[in-house]
Residue frames as a rotation matrix with the C-alpha (Angstrom) as fourth column:
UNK 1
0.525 -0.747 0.408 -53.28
0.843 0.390 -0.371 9.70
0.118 0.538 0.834 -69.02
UNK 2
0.325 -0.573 -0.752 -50.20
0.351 -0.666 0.659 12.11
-0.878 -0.478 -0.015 -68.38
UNK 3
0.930 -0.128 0.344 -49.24
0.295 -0.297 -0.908 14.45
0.218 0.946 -0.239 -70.92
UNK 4
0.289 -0.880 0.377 -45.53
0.956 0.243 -0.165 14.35
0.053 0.408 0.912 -71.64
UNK 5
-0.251 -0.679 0.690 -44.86
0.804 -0.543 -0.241 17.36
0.539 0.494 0.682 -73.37
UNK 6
0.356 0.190 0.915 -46.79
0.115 -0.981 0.159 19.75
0.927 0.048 -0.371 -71.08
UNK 7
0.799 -0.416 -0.435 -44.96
0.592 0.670 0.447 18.09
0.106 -0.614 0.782 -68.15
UNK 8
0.196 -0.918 0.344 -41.83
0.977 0.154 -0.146 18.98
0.081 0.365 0.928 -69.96
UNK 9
0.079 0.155 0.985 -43.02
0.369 -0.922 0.116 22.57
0.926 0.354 -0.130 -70.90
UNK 10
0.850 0.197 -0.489 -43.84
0.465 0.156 0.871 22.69
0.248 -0.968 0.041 -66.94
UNK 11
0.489 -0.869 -0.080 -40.21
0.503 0.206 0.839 22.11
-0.713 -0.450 0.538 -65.76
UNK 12
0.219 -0.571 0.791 -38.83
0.972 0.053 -0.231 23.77
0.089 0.819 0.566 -68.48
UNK 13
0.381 0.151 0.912 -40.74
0.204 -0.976 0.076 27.15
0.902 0.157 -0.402 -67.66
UNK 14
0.977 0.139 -0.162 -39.97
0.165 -0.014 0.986 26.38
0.135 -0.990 -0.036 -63.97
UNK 15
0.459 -0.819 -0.344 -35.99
0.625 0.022 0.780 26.37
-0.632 -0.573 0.522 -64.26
UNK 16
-0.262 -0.330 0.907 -35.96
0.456 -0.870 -0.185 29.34
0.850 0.365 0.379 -66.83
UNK 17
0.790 0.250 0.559 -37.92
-0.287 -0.655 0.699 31.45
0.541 -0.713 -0.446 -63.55
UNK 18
0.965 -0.253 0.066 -35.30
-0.040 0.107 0.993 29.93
-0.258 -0.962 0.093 -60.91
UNK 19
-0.033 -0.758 0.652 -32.23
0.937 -0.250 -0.243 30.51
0.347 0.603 0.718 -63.56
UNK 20
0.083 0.105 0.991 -33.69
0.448 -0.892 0.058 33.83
0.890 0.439 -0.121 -64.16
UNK 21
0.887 0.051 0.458 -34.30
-0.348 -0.577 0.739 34.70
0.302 -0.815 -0.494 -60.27
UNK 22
0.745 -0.667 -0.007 -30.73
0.601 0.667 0.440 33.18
-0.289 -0.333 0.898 -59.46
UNK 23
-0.396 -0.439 0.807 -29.36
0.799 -0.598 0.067 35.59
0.453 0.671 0.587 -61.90
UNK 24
0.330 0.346 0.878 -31.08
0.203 -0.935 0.292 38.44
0.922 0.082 -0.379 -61.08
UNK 25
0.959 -0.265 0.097 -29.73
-0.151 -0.191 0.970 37.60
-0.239 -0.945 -0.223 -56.71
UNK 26
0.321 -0.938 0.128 -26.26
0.931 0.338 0.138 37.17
-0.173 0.075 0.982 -58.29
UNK 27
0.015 -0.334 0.942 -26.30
0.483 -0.822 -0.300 40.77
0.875 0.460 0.149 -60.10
UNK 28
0.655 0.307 0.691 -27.73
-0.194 -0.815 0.546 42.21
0.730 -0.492 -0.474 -56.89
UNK 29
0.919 -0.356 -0.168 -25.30
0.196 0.045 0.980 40.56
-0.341 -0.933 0.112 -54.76
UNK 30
-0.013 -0.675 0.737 -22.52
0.921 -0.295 -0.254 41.95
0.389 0.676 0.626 -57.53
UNK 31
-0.002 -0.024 1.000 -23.96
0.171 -0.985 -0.024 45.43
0.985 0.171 0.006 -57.20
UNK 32
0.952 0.273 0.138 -24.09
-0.071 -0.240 0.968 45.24
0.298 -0.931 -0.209 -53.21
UNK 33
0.636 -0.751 -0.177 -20.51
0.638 0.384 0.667 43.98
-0.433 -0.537 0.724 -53.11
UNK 34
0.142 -0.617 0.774 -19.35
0.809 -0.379 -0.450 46.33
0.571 0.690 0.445 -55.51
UNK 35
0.586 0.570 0.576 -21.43
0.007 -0.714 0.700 49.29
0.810 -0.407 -0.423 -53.55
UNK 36
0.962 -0.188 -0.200 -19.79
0.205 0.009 0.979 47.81
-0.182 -0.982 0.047 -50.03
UNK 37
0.284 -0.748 0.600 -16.20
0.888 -0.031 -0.459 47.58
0.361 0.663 0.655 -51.71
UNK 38
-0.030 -0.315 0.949 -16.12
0.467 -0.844 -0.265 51.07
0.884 0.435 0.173 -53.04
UNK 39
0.951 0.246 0.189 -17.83
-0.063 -0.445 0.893 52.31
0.304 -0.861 -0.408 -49.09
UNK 40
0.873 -0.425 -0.239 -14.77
0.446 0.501 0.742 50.46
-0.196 -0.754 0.627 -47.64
UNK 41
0.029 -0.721 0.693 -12.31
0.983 -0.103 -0.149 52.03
0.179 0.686 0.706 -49.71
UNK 42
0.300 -0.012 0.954 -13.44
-0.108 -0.994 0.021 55.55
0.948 -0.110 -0.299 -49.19
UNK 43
0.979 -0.043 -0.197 -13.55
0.201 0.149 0.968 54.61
-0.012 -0.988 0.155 -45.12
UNK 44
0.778 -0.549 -0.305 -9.96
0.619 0.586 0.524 53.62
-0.108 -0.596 0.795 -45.61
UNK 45
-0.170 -0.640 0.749 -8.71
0.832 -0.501 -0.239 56.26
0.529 0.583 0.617 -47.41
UNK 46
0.519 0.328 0.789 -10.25
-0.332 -0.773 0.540 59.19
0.788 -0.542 -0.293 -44.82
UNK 47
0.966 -0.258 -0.021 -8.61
0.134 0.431 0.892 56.84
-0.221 -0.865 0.451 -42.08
UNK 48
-0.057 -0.998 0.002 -5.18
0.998 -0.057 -0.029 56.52
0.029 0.000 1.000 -43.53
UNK 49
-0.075 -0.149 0.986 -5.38
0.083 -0.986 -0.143 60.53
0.994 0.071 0.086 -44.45
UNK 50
0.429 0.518 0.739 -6.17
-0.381 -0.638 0.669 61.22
0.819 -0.569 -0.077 -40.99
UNK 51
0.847 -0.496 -0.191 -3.77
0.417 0.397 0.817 58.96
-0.330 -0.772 0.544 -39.02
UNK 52
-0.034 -0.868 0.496 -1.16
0.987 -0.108 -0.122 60.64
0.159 0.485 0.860 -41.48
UNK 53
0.264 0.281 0.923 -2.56
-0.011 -0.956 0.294 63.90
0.965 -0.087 -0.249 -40.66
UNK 54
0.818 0.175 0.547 -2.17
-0.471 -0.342 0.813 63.32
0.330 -0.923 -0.197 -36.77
UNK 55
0.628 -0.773 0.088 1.10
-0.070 0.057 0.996 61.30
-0.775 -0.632 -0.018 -36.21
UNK 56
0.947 -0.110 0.303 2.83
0.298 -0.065 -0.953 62.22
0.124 0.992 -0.029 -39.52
UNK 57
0.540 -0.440 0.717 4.97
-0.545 -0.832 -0.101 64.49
0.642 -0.336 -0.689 -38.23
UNK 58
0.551 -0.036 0.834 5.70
-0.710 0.505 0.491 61.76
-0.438 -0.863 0.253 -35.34
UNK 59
0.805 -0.363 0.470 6.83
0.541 0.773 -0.331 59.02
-0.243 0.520 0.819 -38.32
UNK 60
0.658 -0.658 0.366 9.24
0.107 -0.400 -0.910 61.31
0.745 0.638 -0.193 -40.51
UNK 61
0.285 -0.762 0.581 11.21
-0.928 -0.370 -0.030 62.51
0.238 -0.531 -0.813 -36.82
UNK 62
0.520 -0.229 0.823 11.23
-0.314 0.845 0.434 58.53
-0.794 -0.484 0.367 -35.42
UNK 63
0.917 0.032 0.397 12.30
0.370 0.300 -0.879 58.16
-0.147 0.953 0.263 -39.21
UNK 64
0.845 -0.423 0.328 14.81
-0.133 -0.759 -0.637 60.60
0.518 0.495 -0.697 -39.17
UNK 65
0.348 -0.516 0.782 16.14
-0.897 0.059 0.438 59.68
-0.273 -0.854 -0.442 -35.88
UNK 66
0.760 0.008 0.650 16.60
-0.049 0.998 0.045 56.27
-0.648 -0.066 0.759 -37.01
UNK 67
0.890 -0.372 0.264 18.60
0.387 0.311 -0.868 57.08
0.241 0.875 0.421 -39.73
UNK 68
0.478 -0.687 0.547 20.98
-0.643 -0.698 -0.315 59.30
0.599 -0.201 -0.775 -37.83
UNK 69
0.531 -0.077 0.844 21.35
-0.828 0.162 0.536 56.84
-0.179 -0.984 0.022 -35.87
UNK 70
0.888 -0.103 0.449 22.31
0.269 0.908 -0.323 54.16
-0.374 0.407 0.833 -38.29
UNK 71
0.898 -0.333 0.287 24.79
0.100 -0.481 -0.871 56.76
0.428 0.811 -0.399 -39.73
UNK 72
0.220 -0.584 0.781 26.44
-0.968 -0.229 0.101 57.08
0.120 -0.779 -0.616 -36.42
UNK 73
0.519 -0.464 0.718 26.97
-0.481 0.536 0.694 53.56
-0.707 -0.705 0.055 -35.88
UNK 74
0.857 -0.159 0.491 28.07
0.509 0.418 -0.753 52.98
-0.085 0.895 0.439 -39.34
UNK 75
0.610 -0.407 0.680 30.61
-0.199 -0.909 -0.366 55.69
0.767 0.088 -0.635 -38.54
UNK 76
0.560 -0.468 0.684 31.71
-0.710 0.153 0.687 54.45
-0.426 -0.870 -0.246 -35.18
UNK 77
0.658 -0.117 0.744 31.89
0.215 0.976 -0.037 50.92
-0.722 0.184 0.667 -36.60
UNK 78
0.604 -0.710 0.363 34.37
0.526 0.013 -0.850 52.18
0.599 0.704 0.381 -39.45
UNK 79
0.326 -0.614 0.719 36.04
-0.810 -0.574 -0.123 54.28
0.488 -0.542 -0.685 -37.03
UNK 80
0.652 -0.307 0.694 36.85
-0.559 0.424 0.713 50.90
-0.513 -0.852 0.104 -34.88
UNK 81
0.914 -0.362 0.185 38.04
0.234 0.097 -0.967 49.68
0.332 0.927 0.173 -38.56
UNK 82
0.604 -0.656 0.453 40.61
0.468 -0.169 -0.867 51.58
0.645 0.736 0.205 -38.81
UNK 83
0.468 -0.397 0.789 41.52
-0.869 -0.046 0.492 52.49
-0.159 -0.917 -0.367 -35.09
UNK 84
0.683 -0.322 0.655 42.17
0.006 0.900 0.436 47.87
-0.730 -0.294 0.617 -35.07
UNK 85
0.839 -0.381 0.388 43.66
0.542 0.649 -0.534 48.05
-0.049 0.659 0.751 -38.65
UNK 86
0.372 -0.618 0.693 46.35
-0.257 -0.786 -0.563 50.88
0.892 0.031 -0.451 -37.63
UNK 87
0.121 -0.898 0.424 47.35
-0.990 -0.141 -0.017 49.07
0.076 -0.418 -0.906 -34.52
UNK 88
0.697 -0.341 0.631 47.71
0.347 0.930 0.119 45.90
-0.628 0.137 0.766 -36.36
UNK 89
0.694 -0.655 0.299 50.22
0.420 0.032 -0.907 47.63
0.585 0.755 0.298 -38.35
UNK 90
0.138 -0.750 0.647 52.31
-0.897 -0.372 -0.239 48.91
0.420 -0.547 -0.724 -35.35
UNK 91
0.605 -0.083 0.792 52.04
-0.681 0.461 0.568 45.87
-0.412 -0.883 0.223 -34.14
UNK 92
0.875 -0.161 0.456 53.18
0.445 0.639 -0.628 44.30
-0.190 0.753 0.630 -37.25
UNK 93
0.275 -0.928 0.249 56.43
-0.207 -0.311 -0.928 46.86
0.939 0.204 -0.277 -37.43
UNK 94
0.641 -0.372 0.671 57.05
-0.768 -0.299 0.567 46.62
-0.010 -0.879 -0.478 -33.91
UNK 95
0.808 -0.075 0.584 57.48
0.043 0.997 0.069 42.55
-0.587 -0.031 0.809 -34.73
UNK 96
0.902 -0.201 0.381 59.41
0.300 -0.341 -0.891 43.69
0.309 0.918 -0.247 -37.70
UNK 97
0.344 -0.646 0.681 61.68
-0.785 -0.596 -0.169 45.59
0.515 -0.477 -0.712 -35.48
UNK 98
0.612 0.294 0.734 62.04
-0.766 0.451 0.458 43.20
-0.196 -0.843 0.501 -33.32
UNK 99
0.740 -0.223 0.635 63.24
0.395 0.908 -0.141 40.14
-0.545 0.355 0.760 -35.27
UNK 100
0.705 -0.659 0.262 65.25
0.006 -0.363 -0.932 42.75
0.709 0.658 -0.252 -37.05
UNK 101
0.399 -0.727 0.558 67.29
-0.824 -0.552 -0.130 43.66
0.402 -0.408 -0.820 -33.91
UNK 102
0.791 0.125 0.599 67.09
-0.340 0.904 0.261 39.69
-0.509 -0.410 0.757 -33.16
UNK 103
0.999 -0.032 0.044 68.50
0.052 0.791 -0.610 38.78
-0.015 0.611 0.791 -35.99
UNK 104
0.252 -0.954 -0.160 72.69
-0.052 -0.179 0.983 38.16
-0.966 -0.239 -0.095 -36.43
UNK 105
0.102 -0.284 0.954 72.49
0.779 0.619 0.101 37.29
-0.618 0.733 0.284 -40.15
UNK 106
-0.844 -0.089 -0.528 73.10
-0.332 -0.687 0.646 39.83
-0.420 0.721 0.551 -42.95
UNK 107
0.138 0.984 -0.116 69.91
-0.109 -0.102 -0.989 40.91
-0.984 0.149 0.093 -44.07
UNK 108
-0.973 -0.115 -0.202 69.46
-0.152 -0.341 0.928 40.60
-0.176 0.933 0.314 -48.18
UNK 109
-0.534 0.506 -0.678 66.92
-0.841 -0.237 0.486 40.99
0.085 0.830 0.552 -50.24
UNK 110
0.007 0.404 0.915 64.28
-0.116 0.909 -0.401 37.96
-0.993 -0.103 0.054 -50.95
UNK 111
0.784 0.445 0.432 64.21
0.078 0.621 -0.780 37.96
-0.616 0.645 0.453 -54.17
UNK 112
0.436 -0.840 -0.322 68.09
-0.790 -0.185 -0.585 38.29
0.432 0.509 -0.744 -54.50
UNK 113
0.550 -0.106 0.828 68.85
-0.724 0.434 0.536 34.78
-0.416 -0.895 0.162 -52.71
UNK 114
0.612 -0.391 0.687 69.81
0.568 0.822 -0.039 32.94
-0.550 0.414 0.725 -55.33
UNK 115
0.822 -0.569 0.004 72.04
-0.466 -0.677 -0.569 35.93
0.326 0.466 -0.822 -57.11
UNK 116
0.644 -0.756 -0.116 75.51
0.620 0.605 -0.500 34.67
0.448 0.250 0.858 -57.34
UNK 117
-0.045 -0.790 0.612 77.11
0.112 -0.612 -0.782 37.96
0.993 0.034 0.116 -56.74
UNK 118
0.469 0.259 0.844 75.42
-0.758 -0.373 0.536 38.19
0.454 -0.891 0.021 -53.21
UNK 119
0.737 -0.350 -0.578 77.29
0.572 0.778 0.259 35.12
0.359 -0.521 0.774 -52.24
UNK 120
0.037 -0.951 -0.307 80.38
0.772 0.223 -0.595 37.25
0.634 -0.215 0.743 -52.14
UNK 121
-0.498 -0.045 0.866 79.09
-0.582 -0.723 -0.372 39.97
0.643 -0.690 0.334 -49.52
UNK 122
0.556 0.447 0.701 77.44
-0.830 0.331 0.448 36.97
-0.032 -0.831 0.555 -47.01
UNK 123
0.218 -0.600 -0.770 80.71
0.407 0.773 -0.486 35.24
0.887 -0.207 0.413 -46.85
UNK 124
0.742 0.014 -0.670 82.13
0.580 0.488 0.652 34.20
0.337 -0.872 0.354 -43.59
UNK 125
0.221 -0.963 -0.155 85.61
0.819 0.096 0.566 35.47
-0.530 -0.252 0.809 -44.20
UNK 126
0.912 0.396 0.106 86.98
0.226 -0.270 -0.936 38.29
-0.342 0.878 -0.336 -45.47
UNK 127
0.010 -0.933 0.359 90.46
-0.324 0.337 0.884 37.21
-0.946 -0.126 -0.298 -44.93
UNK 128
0.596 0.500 -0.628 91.90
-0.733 0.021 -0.679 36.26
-0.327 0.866 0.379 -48.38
C-alpha cells in the first residue's frame, strides 16, 4: 500500500531544494551581472577618457571651425539680404521716376482726391 502523506512530504521537500537551488543560480547570476555591468562601465569610462585625451583637441578645432563657418555664411547670406533689398528699392524709385516723368496729369496727393478745394487747381481752364 502507498503512503500518501510521505509521497507528499517527498515532493514537497523536493521543490523546496529546486526553489531553493533556483534562487540561489538567480542571486549568483544577479551578482555576476552586476560584477560584469560595473567591469563594463569602468572599460568605458578609461576608453571615452582616452579617446578624449587623444583627439580632443582635434573635436573642439573641427568644432570651432564649424562654427566660424556657420557665422560666415550667416553673414554673407544677410549681406545678400540687404545688397537684393537695396536694389529693389532703386529699382522701385527708378520706376517711380519714371512714371513720374511719364505722367501729363497734375500730381495730388492720394488721400486729397476727393477734397473739393483740389478740384479748383486740376481744372482744365484757367480762362475765366
Amino acid at each position: 500500500m502507498v503512503n500518501y502523506a510521505e509521497e507528499m512530504d517527498r515532493i514537497g521537500d523536493e521543490c523546496r531544494r529546486i526553489s531553493a537551488a533556483i534562487s540561489e543560480d538567480l542571486i549568483d547570476i544577479n551578482r555576476r551581472t552586476a560584477d560584469k555591468s560595473r567591469e563594463l562601465a569602468e572599460q568605458s569610462a578609461a576608453a571615452m577618457r582616452e579617446f578624449w585625451a587623444e583627439h580632443g583637441e582635434e573635436i573642439a578645432k573641427a568644432q570651432a571651425e564649424a562654427e566660424e563657418k556657420e557665422r560666415q555664411e550667416v553673414e554673407a547670406r544677410a549681406e545678400q539680404e540687404r545688397l537684393a533689398a537695396e536694389a529693389r528699392e532703386q529699382r522701385e524709385a527708378i520706376a517711380r521716376s519714371i512714371a513720374a516723368r511719364k505722367s501729363k496729369d497734375v500730381v495730388t496727393p492720394i488721400d486729397e482726391d476727393d477734397d473739393p478745394e483740389s478740384e479748383y487747381y486740376r481744372r482744365k481752364s484757367w480762362l475765366i
